[in-house]
C-alpha positions, 0 to 999 in steps of 0.5 A: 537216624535216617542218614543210617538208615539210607546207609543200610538201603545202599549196602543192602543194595551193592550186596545185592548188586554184587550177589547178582553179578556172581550169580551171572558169571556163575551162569556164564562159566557154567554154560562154558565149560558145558560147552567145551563138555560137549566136543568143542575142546577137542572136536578136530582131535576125536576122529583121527585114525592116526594109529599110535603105540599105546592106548591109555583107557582112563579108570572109573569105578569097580563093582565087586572088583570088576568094571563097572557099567560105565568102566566096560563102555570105555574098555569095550572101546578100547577093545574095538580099537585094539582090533582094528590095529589103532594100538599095539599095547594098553596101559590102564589107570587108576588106583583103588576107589575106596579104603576096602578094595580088594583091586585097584582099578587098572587091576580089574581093567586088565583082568576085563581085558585079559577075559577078552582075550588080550595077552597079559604082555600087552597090558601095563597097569598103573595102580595109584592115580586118584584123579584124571590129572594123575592118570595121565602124569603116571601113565605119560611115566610109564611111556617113558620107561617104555620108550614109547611117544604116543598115545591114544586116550580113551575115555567119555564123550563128557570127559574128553575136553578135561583129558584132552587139555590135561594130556596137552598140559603134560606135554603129550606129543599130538596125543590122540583122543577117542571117546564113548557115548553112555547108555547106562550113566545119568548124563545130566548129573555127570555132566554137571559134575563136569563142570565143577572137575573142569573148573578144577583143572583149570586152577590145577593148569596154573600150576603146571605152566 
């Protein structure tokens, strides 16, 4: 009985032991990928003013078929951009955020952009991605069928280490990455979230090498 009982004390322990090493790589990947989330995945590529041929403007969410708060805050930096001459066509990217939207993301984009006065013939949509990994793969499709080499991505400041690694990935040519603050999202939730949509890139990556 006591031999069991000092058995059960030595389990009790390596769980322990092993829940508490968990827990601190845990903390330290978190503390990681915050730290990339925050500019140093891709800090010497977001201040360039190298223009490119397109600009690719990362979907988001739709409220009553037109962008959301947080969607305008990346379309008013393309918009900004596209006047200084940083880009000569768009492409926007994103399918429908839910089973019952009238429009797809790229839609009510272009229809945003088109209200601002950018001409229909310079806007390319694409209408299916789901994910980040899926808006560059089909926008990088679209590239192609236009003869197009490169690309100025755009999206949040929060967003911009995954968009940069992804468009790597894929093989972009020296794609170029232009951010935006927020003032209308709750950063600590989206940036926690980050987290976790990073660590899934990162299992995503194995596949694509």
């Amino acid at each position: 009985m006591r031999n069991r009982g000092k058995h059960k004390v030595s389990l009790w322990r390596r769980l322990l032991w092993i829940a508490g090493a968990g827990m601190l790589i845990g903390l330290i990947w978190f503390g990681y990928t915050q730290w990339k989330i925050g500019g140093a995945g891709y800090a010497n590529f977001a201040n360039s003013s190298k223009p490119t041929e397109v600009g690719i403007v990362l979907g988001a969410s739709l409220w009553r078929d037109k962008p959301s708060p947080a969607l305008q805050e990346r379309l008013d930096l393309s918009l900004e951009l596209y006047e200084q001459g940083k880009f000569e066509y768009f492409i926007v990217t994103g399918g429908k955020d839910r089973p019952n939207a009238q429009l797809s993301e790229a839609e009510g984009m272009a229809n945003y952009l088109i209200e601002h006065g950018v001409e229909p013939s310079r806007i390319e949509m694409e209408k299916h991605a789901t994910s980040t990994l899926e808006n560059l793969k089909f926008s990088q499709d679209i590239m192609k069928e236009k003869g197009w080499k490169s690309a100025t991505i755009m999206t949040h400041d929060f967003h911009g280490a995954r968009a940069y690694e992804i468009a790597d990935a894929l093989g972009y040519e020296q794609p170029e990455l232009k951010t935006t603050g927020s003032k209308v999202l709750f950063l600590p939730w989206h940036r926690t979230r980050e987290s976790l949509a990073y660590t899934k890139w990162k299992w995503d990556e194995l596949w694509l090498r």
